[in-house]
N, C-alpha and C positions, 0 to 999 in steps of 0.2 A: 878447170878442175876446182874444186870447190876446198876451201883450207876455212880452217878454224884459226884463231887464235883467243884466249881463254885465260883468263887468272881467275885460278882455283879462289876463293871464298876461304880465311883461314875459317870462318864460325864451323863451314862444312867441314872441316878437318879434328876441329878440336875434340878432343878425348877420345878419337878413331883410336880402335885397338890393331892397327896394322903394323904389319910387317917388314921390316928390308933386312932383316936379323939374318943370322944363320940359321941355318936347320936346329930346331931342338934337340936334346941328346937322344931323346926316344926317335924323331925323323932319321936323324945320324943313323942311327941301330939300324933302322927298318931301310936303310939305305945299302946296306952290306947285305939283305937280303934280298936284293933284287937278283931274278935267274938269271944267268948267263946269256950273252946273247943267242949263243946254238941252242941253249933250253928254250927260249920263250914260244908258248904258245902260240902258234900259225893261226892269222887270219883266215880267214874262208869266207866265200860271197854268193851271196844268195839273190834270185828274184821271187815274189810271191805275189798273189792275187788278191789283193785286197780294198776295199771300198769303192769300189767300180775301177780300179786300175794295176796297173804292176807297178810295185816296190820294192826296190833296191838296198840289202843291209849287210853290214858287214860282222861278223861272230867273233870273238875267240872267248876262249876259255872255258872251265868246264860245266857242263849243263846245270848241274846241280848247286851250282854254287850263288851268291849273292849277284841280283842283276844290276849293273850299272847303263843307263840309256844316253845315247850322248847324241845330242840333237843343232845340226851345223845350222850356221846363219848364210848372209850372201855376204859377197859373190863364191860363196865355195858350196860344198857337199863332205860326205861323208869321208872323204879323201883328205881331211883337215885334221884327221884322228887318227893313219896308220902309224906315228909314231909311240901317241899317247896308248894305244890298244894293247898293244904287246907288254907295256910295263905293267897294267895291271891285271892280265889277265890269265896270270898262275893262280891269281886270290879270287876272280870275279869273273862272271860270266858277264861282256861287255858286248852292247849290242848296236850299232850305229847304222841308222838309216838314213836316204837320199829323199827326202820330200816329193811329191809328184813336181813335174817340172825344172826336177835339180838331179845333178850325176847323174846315176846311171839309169834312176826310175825313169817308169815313161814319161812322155808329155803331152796330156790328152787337150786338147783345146780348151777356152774355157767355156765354150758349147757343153762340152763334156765334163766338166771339172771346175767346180767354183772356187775360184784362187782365194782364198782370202783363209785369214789366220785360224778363224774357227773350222774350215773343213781341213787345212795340215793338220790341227791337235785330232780330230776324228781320225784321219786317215791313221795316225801312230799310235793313237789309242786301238783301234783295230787289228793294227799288225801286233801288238803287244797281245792282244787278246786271242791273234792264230797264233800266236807262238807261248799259248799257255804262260802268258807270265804274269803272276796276280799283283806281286810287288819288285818293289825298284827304286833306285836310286836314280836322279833324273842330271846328266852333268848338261847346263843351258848357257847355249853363247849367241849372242848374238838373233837371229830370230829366232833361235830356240827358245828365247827368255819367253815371249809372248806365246810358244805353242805350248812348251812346258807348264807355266803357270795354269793356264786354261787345264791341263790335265792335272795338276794339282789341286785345282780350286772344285775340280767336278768329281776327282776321288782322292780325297786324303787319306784315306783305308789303308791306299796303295803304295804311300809315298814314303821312304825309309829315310831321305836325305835328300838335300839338295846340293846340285856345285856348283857354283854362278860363278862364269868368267867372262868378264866384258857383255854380259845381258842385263837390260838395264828395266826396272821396275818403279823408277822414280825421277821425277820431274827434274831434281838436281844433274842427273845424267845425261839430260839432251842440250846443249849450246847453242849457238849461231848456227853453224854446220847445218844445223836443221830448219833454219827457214826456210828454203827454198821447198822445202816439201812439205812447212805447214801451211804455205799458201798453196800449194796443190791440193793438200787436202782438202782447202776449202773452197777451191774452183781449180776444178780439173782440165782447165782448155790444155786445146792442144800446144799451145805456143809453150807452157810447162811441161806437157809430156814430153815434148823433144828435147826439152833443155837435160830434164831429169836421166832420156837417155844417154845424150851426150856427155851429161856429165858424169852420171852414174854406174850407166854398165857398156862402157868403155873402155879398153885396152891400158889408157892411162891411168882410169881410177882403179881398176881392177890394181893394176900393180902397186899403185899406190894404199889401198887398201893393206898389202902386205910391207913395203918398207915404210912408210910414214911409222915414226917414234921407235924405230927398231935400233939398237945397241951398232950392228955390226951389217950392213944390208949385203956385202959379199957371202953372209952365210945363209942368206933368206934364197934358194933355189930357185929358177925363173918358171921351171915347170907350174908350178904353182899357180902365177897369173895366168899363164900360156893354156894349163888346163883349166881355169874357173871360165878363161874368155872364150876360149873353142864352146866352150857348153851353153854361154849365154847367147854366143854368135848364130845357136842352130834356129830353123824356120819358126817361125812362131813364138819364141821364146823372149824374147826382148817384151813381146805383149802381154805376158803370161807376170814377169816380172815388175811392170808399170800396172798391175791389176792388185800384185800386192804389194809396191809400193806407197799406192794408193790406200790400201786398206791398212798397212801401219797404223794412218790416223785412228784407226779405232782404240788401238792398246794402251795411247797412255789416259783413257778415257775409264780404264779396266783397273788401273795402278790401285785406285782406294780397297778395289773390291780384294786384290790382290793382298795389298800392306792388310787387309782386314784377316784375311787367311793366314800372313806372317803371326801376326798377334795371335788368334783364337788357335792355333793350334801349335807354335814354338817349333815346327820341324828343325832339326837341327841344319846349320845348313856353313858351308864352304864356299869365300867369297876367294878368288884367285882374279888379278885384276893384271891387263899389263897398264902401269900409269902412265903410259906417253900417247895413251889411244885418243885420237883428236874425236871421233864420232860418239862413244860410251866413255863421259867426261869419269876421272875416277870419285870425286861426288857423289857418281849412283853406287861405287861402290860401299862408302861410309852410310850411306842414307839406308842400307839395308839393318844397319844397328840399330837402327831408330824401332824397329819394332820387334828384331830380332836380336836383343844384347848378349846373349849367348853367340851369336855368328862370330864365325872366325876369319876375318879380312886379312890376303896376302895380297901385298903390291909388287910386280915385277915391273923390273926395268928395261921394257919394252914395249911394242905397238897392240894394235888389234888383234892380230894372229899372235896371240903368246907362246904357244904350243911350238910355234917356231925356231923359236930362239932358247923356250927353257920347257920343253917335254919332260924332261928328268926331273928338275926341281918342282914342278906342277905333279907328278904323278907322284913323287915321297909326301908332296902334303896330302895328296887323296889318298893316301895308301895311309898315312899316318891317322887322320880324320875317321876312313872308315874302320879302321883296326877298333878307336875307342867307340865308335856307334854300335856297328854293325857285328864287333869281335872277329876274332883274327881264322876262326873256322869255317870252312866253306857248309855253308847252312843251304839246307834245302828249300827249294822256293815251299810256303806255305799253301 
């Protein structure tokens, strides 16, 4: 299994506007109006036809109201959201999809389907586009940060906000952790490829991907690993996955053109970070100030999967964020 160990850089730290505070008294507020749990808005799930294949998403909330897109990383899918969905989506129409080759979407070979990061951001740009939605809020974890961005950087027209949790856009954010797959990236033998699967989408790493830097790991559900690994375990899929492991390398190749996009256009944007994440050092998260000094940095006190452990606390800050962006009225999509 593959471990980091990592001292943070105080220079990356210094004058970071992050958080371990309490809730502000305005979060406070907007925390008494969260619906009841018998009230909240029911998920519902859908498949659809799009970019030569079937896509998998999950809804709630009301059509007409502001879109929030929430785009999972590995080893999971959009199953990493049913918590976070319900809290916000009395205020917001929230839409989470499964990638081709991830949950519930299909898995067309890569005969059929070129794995790599630029045809994901296609295939979500598509599905956004059969489902009539011109603009949105994009919440990016994990590979989401590299599909999201790409959709950012190709329509900013479209982009209302951004919510970075543990996806990383800058060179401060990747460690040690990550050698073993910069040298795949730059010679892909197979004696890497096995290592990378072994190590990577394996039953051990999978679950360690969820308790590693987690507060309480009796409260981290085993379902979790047990369903990302049954999904990575099916036929063809392990090869589907080391295609764009592989193609990772491209993205932090993409960072300038990205940080160029933070700068020339200021999207407002929502950094929620859990800081004990060995893989998205929280470094990436400070380094988003650097072009973005308006960005608003929350550090929790816990792993990769933050939504885990603090769903509640992560959904009063997006609730609080998009209240002062977006306002507090369900606005019709333009």
């Amino acid at each position: 299994m593959l471990r980091l160990s990592v001292a943070l850089l105080s220079a990356a730290l210094a004058g970071a506007a992050l958080s371990f505070l309490p809730l502000s008294a305005e979060a406070s507020a907007i925390a008494e109006t969260l619906p009841p749990i018998a009230e909240r808005p029911m998920t519902t799930h859908h498949h659809i036809a799009v970019d030569g294949t079937e896509l998998f998403y999950r809804e709630a909330g009301p059509k007409d109201a502001p879109v929030i897109v929430l785009l999972h990383g590995l080893p999971s899918s959009s199953h990493m959201f049913r918590e976070l969905m319900p809290l916000l989506a009395d205020r917001y129409r929230v839409i989470a999809p499964d990638y081709p080759g991830f949950g519930a979407s299909a898995t067309p070979s890569p005969a059929e389907y070129d794995y790599s990061f630029d045809r994901l951001a296609q295939s979500v740009d598509r599905l956004l586009q059969a489902l009539k939605i011109q603009r949105y809020s994009l919440y990016l974890f994990d590979y989401g940060a590299p599909v999201g961005f790409r959709l950012a950087v190709e329509h900013p027209e479209r982009i209302q906000t951004l919510i970075v949790q543990n996806g990383n856009a800058y060179d401060e954010g990747m460690g040690t952790l990550w050698d073993p797959l910069r040298a795949y990236w730059k010679e892909p033998t197979p004696q890497r490829s096995n290592l990378l699967a072994e190590k990577l989408l394996s039953l051990a790493s999978t679950k360690w991907h969820y308790l590693e830097g987690v507060r309480d790991p009796s409260a981290i559900a085993p379902e979790n690993w047990l369903l990302d690994q049954a999904l990575l375990d099916r036929p063809g899929v392990q090869d589907i996955q080391l295609r764009l492991l592989y193609d990772y390398g491209s993205n932090p190749g993409k960072y300038p053109q990205w940080q160029a996009y933070f700068r020339e256009r200021q999207p407002p944007m929502l950094v929620l970070w859990g800081k004990n994440d060995p893989i998205f050092l929280s470094a990436g998260a400070h380094a988003y100030q650097r072009d973005l000094p308006k960005a608003e940095v929350h550090l929790f006190d816990t792993g990769h999967f933050a939504l885990e452990e603090d769903a509640q606390p992560i959904a009063l800050r997006i609730r609080s964020f998009l209240g002062r962006h977006l306002g507090e009225s369900q606005a019709s999509q333009d």
